[in-house]
N, C-alpha and C positions, 0 to 999 in steps of 0.2 A: 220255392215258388213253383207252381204246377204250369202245366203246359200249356194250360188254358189262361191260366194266369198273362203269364209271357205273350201269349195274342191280342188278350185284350190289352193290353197295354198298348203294344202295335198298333189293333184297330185304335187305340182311343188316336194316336199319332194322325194315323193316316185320316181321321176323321176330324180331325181341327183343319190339316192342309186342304180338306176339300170344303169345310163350310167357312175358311177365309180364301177361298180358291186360289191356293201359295201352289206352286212347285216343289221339288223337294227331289235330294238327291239319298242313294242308299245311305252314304256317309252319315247323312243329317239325321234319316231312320234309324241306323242305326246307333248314334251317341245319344239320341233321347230317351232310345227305348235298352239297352244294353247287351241289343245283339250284338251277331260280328257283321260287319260288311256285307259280308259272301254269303251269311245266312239269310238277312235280308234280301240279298240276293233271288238265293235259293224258292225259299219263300214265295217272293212274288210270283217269280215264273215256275211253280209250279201249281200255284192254287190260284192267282189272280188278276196275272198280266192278260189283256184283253179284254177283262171281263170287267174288272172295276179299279184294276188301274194300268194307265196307260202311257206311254210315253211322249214327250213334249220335244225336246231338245235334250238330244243326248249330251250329261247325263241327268239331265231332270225327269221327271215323270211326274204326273197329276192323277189324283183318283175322281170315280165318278161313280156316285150309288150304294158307296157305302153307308152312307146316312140313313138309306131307306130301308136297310136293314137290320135285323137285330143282332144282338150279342150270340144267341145260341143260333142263329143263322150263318154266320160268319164261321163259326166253330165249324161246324154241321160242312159247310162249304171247301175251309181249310183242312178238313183232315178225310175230305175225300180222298185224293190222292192217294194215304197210306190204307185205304180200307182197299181190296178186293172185293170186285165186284162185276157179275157174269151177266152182259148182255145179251136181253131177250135180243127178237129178232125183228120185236116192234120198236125196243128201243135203239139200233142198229138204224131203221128204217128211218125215226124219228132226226137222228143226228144227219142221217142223209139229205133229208127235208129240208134241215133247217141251213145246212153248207149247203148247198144247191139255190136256195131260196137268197139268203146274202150274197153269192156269185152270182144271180142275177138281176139282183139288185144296184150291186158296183157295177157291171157292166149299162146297166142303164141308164146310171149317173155320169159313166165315161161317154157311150154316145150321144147325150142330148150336148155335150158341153164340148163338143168336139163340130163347130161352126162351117167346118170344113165338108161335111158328110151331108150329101142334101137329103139324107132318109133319116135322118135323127131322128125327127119328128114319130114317124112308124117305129124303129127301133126301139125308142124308147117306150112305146108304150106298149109294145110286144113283150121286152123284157119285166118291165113294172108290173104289167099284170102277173109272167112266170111266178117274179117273185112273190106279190099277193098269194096266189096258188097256191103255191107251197108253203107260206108261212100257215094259210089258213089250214090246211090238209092235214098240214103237222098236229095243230089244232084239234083234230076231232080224230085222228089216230090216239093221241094223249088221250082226249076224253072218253074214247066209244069203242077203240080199237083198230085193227087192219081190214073185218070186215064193212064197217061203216065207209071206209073207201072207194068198197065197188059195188056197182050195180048189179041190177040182176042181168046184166046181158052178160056179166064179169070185166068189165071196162071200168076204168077208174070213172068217180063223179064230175059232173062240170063243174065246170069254179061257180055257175051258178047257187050253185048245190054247199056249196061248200061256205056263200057270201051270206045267203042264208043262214045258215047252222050259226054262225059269228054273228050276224045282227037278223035276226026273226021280227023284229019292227023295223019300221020306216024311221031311216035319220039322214041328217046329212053325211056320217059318213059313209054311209050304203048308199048313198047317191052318187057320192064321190067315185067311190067302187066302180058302181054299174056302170058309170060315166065312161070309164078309162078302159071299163072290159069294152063297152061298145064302140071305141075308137080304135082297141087291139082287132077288133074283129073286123072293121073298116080297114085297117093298116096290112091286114093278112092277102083279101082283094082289092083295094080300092091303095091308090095316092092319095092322103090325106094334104089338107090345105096348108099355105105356111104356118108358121108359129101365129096365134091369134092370141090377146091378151086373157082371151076369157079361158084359154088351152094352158097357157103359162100359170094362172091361177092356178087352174084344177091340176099340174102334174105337183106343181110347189106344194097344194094342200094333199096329195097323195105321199111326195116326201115323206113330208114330217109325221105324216098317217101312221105311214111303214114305220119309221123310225121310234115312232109312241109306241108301236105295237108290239114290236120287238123285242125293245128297252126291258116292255111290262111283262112280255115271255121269257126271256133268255136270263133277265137279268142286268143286261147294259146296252147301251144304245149302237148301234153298229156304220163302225167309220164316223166315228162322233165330228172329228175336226172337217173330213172330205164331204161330210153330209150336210154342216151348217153351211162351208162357203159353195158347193155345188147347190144346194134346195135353193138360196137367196138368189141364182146367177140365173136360176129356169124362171 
């Protein structure tokens, strides 16, 4: 049996626990599929933990996204690892984007839900935009390069500039966007008002925005468990 063999076997596993959305421990991976334990192990945390599958209660874990992929994607995926491979310095820049961009993310999640803190309100939407920023930045570095980053003054682009480039028509979620940049911008000199129903709407549909958008760049949805019960509490 070839090594590819041996995976997809695996993926077919982990691809039944997540479309009857079961748990599963290595143990269980492994006596269905004829690894060892530890290989399973292995495995997971070096090509998958985080990304498409995640853990529940130790020692269970759930996958998520494998479905959406294919067979020679999974491959392609799991045997990165063993390829060497020389990052540019756009792709360097890119990885930075995108941790940078999910660290401000969680942090905006932790201070809106934190009751205690009577600048939440600002906080959060200083950080939410960050992260927009940078997820979208990431974005058109991927597509365009490092020089589509800066101006001609040599200053990076406004997030205007950048919310553009990601939606060139008019939607609602370029409203949404605009919406929150122009509250960031209020929060930077002004006291914004308390929480208002129609604010609590617009950060909850920025949520799950990020979290759609992410999901559909990175590949997995990020802080899948801390994003569903935080998004539904704002």
């Amino acid at each position: 049996m070839t090594t590819k063999d041996k995976r997809n076997i695996l993926l077919s596993f982990f691809r039944d626990k997540e479309r009857q959305k079961l748990s599963f421990t290595y143990a269980e991976a492994a006596k269905a599929t004829g690894y060892k334990d530890h290989s399973v192990s292995k495995f997971v945390s070096e090509n998958l933990k985080g990304k498409y599958i995640f853990q529940n209660k130790r020692p269970h874990w759930y996958c998520q996204g494998l479905l959406a992929i294919s067979d020679d994607d999974f491959f392609r995926i799991t045997s990165q690892s063993t390829q060497a491979k020389v990052l540019t310095d756009d792709d360097k820049l890119y990885n930075k984007l995108i941790k940078r961009s999910l660290n401000a993310f969680t942090i905006a999640l932790e201070v809106y839900n934190r009751p205690s803190l009577e600048n939440r309100v600002e906080a959060f939407a200083i950080m939410m935009t960050n992260a927009w920023e940078l997820l979208l930045k990431s974005q058109i570095l991927k597509a365009k390069g490092f020089d589509s980053l800066i101006d001609i003054d040599g200053k990076s682009i406004p997030i205007s500039e950048a919310v553009n480039f990601k939606y060139p028509n008019d939607s609602a979620d370029k409203d949404n966007l605009n919406q929150l940049i122009s509250l960031r911008n209020d929060a930077i000199h002004l006291l914004l008002p308390e929480i208002q129903p129609q604010l609590s709407r617009l950060f909850q549909t920025t949520v799950l925005l990020y979290q759609e958008e992410f999901a559909h760049q990175e590949g997995y949805a990020p802080l899948l468990a801390c994003c569903t019960s935080n998004a539904n509490s704002i």
